[in-house]
C-alpha positions in Angstrom: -27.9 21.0 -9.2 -26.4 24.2 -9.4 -25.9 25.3 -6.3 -24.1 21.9 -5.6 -21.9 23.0 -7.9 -21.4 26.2 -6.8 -21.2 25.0 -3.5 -18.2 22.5 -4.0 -15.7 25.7 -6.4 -16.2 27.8 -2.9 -15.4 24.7 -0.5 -12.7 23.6 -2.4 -11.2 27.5 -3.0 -11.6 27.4 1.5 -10.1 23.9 1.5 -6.6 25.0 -0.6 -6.6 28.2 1.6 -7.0 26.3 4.7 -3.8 23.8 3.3 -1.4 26.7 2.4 -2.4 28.4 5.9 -1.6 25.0 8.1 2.4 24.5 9.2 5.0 22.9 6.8 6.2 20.5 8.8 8.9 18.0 7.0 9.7 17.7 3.2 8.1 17.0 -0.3 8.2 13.6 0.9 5.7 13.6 3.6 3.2 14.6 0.6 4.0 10.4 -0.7 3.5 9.1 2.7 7.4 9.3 4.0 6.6 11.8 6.9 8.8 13.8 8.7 11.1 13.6 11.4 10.3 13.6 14.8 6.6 12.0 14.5 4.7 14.9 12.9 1.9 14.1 10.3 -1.4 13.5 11.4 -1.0 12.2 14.8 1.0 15.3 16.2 -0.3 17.8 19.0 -2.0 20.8 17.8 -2.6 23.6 19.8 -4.5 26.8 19.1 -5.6 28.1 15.5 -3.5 25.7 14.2 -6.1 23.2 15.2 -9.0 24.9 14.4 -6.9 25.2 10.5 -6.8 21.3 10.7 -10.3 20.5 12.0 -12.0 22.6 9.7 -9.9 21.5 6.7 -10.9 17.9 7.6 -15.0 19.0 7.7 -14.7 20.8 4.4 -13.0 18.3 2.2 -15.7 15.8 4.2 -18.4 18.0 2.8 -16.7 18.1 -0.6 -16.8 14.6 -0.7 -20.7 13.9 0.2 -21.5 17.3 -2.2 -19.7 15.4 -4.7 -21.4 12.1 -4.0 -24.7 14.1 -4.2 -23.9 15.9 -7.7 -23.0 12.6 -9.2 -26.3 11.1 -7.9 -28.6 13.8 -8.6 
């Protein structure tokens, strides 16, 4: 049970690293859904380490969620 635990304060440290590294793209409203102009948000082209930064933040907070699921199970 500990290691879960230590597992999920590492992932989630990478995960906020990860989201202050990707591209501010918009305004504070694209954080409440209103997106930004000219059709970026999640469907936009990503090219490069840019989408390596997205593709690995979506794994990680995926593997936060099941090591949650697991520490509240076990």
């Amino acid at each position: 049970m500990q290691i879960i635990s230590l597992l999920q304060i590492v992932i989630s440290i990478l995960v906020v690293a990860l989201i202050l590294m990707q591209e501010r793209g918009g305004d504070a409203g694209g954080l409440f859904g209103g997106g930004g102009a000219g059709g970026d948000g999640f469907y936009q082209k990503r090219r490069g380490l840019e989408k390596i930064i997205f593709y690995s933040t979506v794994i990680l907070v995926i593997i936060f969620g099941v090591l949650a699921l697991a520490n509240l199970f076990l």
